[in-house]
N, C-alpha and C positions, 0 to 999 in steps of 0.2 A: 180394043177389047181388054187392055191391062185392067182399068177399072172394074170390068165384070168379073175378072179373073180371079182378083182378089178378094171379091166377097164370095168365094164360093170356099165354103168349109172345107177341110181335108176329111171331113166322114164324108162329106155329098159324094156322088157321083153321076155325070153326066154324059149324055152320049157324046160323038164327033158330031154328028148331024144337029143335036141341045146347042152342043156349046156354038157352032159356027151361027144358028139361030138367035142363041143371046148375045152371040156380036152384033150381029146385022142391027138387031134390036136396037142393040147401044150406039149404033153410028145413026139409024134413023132417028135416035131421040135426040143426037144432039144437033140432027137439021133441023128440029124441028122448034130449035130458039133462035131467034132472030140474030143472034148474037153467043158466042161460044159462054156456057155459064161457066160460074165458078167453078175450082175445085169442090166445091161441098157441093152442088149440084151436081154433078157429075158424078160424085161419090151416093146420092141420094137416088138417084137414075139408075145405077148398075143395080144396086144393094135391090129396088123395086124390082130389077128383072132376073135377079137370084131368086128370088121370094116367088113369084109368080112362075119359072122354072121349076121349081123345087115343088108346086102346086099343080103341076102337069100341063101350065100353056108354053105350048111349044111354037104357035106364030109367029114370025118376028114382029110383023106387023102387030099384031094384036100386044106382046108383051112389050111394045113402044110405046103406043097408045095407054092402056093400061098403067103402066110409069108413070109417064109424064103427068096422065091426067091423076095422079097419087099426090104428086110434087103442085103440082099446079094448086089442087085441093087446098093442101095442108099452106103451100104459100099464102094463098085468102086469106086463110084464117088467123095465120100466126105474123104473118107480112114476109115483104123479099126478104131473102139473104136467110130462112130458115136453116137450121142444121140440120145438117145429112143425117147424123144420129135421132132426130126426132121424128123422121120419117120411118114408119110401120104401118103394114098392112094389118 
């Protein structure tokens, strides 16, 4: 959860129950590569489930799925190895 921890603003505010859901979130997204991604992936994975928290999904499931498939998106289009930074909902 270091990753998600650090995208969350010091104005945010999250629950105990948010924040252990945007964990879960983030360990299910990184089963969910075949292979551990990069730091910028990694970075681009949490940053999506700040974003989608901050937007009121509290699923872990769902803001895993939702992520990845953000990242996945933007990978198509821009090819692998996209930066974390150009990743935006």
């Amino acid at each position: 959860m270091p990753y998600v921890v650090h995208h969350i603003s010091r104005s945010l505010s999250f629950s105990p129950e948010l924040l252990l859901a945007m964990g879960e979130a983030y360990d299910l997204s990184l089963e969910s590569f075949t292979q551990l991604p990069s730091a910028d992936v990694r970075e681009a994975v949490a940053s999506q489930i700040v974003a989608l928290a901050e937007r009121g999904m509290a699923d872990p499931a769902t803001l895993c799925r939702q992520a990845v498939m953000a990242y996945r998106r933007l990978e198509l289009r821009c090819g692998p190895g996209v930066s974390a930074l150009a990743l935006q909902i």
